[in-house]
Structures are given as structure tokens and as C-alpha cells.
C-alpha positions in Angstrom: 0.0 0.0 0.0 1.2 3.4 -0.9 0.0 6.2 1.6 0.4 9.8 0.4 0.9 13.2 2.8 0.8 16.3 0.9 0.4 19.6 2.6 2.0 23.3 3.1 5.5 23.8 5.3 5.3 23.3 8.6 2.5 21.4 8.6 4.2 18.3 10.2 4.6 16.0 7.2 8.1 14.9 7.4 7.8 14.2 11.1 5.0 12.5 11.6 5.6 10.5 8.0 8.5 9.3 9.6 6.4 8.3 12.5 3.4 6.8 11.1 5.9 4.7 8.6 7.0 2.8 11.9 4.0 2.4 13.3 2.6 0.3 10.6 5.9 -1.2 9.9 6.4 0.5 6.2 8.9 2.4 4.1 9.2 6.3 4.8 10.1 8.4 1.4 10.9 11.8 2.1 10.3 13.3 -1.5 11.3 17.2 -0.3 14.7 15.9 0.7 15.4 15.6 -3.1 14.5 18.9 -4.1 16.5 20.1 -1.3 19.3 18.3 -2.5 19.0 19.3 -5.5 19.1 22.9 -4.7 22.1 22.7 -2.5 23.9 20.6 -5.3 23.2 24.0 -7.4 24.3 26.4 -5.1 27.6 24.7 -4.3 28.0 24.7 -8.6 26.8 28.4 -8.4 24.4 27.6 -10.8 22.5 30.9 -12.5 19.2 30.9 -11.5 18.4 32.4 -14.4 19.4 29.4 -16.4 17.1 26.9 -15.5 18.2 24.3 -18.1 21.6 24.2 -16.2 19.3 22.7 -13.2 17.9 20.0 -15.1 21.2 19.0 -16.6 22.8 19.0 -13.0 19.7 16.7 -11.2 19.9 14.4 -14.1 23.9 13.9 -13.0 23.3 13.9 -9.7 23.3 10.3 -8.2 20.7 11.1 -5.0 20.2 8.5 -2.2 17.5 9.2 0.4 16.8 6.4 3.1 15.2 6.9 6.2 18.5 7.9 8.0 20.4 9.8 5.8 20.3 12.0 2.4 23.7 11.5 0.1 24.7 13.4 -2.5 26.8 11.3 -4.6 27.8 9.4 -1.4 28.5 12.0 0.4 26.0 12.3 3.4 24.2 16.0 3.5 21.0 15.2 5.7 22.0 18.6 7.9 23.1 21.1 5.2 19.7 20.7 3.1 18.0 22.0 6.3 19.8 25.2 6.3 18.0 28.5 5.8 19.6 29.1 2.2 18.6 25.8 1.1 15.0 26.5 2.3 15.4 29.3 0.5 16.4 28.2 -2.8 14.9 24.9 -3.2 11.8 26.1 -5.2 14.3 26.7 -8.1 14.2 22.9 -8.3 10.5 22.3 -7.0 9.3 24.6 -9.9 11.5 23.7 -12.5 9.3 21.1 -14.9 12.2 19.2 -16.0 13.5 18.6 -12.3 10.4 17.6 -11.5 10.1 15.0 -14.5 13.5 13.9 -13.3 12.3 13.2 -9.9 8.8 12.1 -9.8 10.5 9.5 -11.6 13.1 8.3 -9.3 10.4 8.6 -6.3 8.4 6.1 -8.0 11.4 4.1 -8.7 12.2 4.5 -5.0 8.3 3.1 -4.0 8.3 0.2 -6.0 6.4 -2.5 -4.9 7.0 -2.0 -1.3 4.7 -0.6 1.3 5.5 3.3 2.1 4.8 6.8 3.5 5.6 9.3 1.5 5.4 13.0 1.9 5.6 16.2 -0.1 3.7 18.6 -2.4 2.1 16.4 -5.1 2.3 12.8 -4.1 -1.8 12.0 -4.1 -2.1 14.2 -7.3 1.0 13.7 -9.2 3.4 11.1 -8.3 1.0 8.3 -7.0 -2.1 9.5 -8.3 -3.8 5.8 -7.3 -2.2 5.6 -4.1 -5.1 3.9 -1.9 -4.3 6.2 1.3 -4.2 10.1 0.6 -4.0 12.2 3.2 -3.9 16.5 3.8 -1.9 18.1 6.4 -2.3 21.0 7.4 -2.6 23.7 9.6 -3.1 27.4 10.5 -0.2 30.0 8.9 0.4 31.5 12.0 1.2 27.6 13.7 3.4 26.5 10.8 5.1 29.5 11.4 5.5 29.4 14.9 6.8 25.3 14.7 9.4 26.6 12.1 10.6 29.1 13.6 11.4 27.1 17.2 13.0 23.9 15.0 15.7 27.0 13.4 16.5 27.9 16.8 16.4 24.7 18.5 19.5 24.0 15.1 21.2 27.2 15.8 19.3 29.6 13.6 17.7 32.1 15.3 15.0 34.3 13.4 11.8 36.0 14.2 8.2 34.5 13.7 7.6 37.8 11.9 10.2 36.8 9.3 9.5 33.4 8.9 6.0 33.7 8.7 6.7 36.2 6.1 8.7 33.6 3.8 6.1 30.6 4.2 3.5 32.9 2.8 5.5 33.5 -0.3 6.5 29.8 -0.3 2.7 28.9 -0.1 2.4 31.5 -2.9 5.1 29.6 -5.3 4.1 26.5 -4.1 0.3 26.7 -5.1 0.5 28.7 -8.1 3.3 26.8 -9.9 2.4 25.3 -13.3 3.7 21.4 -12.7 2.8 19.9 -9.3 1.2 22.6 -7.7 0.3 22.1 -3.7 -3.3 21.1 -4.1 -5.1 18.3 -2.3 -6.1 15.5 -3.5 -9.6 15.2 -4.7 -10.0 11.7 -2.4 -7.7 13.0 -0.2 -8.3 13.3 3.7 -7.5 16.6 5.4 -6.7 16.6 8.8 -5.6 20.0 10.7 -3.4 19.8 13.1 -4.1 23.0 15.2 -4.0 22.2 18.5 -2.9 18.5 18.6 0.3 17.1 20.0 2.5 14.9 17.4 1.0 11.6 19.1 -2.8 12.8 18.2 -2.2 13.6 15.0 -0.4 10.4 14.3 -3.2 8.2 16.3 -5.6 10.2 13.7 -3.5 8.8 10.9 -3.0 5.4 11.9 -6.3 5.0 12.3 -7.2 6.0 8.7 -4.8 3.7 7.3 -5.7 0.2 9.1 -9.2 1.7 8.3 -8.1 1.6 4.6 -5.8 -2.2 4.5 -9.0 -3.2 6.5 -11.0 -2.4 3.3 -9.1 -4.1 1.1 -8.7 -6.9 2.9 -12.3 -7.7 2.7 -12.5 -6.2 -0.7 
């Protein structure tokens, strides 16, 4: 079973993806590590942004390897330094390029295969696994997302302001809803669940639920 988790920043995806994965015993694909990647790989080639084609030639060289522990550039491990601020920054040069995207909706299917996963990003129940049998919408209030970013930068080391980083994830939102290929959209059989109020454990007792509720389905399908 493929189970899909699209939704805005901060929402909680990658976390509680990670999470859920375990609970049920299944693979964890973390599809916005690979757009990170890719945009750090660009900035350490100072890559023009202004040349987008360069970007597609770069992520079809780039030999990418995202587990559940790590994130590896060709071999070498960068799972901290696509976190950074700047990388934030610039990864929707790669997340709204079409040809990166080609490139890598491709390898994250590749990377599904026949296995059970949880995957996470923009476009998985719409784009990437369009027949995935579990899709699910996270989500919650600007102001929240805003407020969980900005205590994980300081908890790493990079302070900011709420005001500031609120500021960026409603230009990110912007980009991410209005871009041409794989805009952030949820899926039309998609479940959305807000997360307002709810402690990681909640949310995730929501999810699980859905999910055995969905293999208990098919089971007696």
C-alpha cells in the first residue's frame, strides 16, 4: 500500500511520516529531501538561476540516495546542510522547474516500487501516486506552521523571528500553489486533517487510524 501526505511547510509531514511509517511497519520516502538536494547541489556549482536548463542538466547527473536515515549526494552524506536556511530558501528553483520535477517524480516512484510506504511532499496523491489507496492532507493554521518553524531554526542554531519566517512561508505557499507542474493542491480523495491544537501523538493516532481503516477495506474487498 502506498500512503500519500501532501500539505504546506510546517505542517508536520516529514515528522510525523517518519512516524506513522514505523508504526505500521512501512517504508518512509521523504520526496522534499530531493528537491533540497537538489538545490544545495546548485548552489555549491553556483548555478545561475536564471538558467534553468543548467538545473535539469545538473539533477539528471546527480546520483541522489534518500533512506530513512540519511540523504547523500553522490555518497556524500548532506542530511544537515539541506535543512539550512539558504537551502529553504532556494529549493523552489528545483521544486518549480518542470524538468527537475520530471527527473524526480521518476526516481520517487522508482524508490516506491512494490513495497509498502509513507511518502510526503507537495504532489504525491495528485501527481506522483495519483492511485495511491491512502491520501492524506496536512495541514494547519499559517500562523502555527510559522511558529513550529521558527522554534525547529533555533532549536539548530538559527535564530530568526516569527515575523520573518511567517513572512517567507506565505511567499513559499504563494510559489508552491500557483506553480504550473505539481502545484500544492489536495487531492480530490484526499483526507484533510488540521493539526491546530494537537500534540504529534494525536495527530499520528488520527493517521494510523485512517490507514488500518483503509488495508481493513481491502482486505475484505
Amino acid at each position: 500500500m502506498i500512503v500519500t501526505i501532501d500539505g504546506p511547510a510546517g505542517a508536520g509531514k516529514s515528522t510525523i511520516a517518519r512516524a506513522l511509517a514505523r508504526r505500521l511497519g512501512f517504508r518512509f520516502l521523504d520526496t522534499g529531501a530531493m528537491y533540497r538536494a537538489v538545490a544545495l547541489a546548485a548552489i555549491e556549482h553556483q548555478l545561475d538561476w536564471g538558467q534553468p536548463e543548467r538545473l535539469v542538466e545538473l539533477a539528471s547527473r546527480l546520483a541522489l540516495n534518500v533512506s530513512e536515515q540519511s540523504v547523500q549526494i553522490d555518497g556524500r552524506d548532506v542530511t544537515q546542510e539541506i535543512r539550512t536556511v539558504e537551502v529553504t530558501g532556494a529549493t523552489h528553483y528545483a521544486a518549480n522547474n518542470p524538468g527537475v520535477r520530471k527527473i524526480l517524480v521518476e526516481l520517487q516512484r522508482q524508490a516506491a516500487g512494490r513495497d509498502d510506504i509513507v511518502t510526503e511532499g507537495r504532489d504525491q496523491g495528485t501527481v506522483v501516486f495519483p492511485h495511491a489507496e491512502c491520501k492524506i492532507y496536512l495541514t494547519a493554521t499559517p500562523e502555527e506552521r510559522a511558529r513550529r518553524r521558527a522554534e525547529e531554526l533555533t532549536a539548530r542554531g538559527e535564530p530568526t523571528t516569527l515575523a520573518e519566517v511567517l513572512k517567507n512561508q506565505n511567499q513559499r505557499d504563494q510559489r508552491d500553489a500557483s506553480r504550473p507542474v505539481g502545484p500544492m493542491v489536495a487531492a480530490h480523495d484526499a483526507v484533510e486533517v488540521a493539526t491546530d491544537g494537537l500534540t504529534p501523538d494525536q495527530v499520528l493516532d488520527q493517521l494510523e487510524a485512517l490507514v488500518r481503516l483503509k488495508l481493513n477495506e481491502r482486505q475484505h474487498a
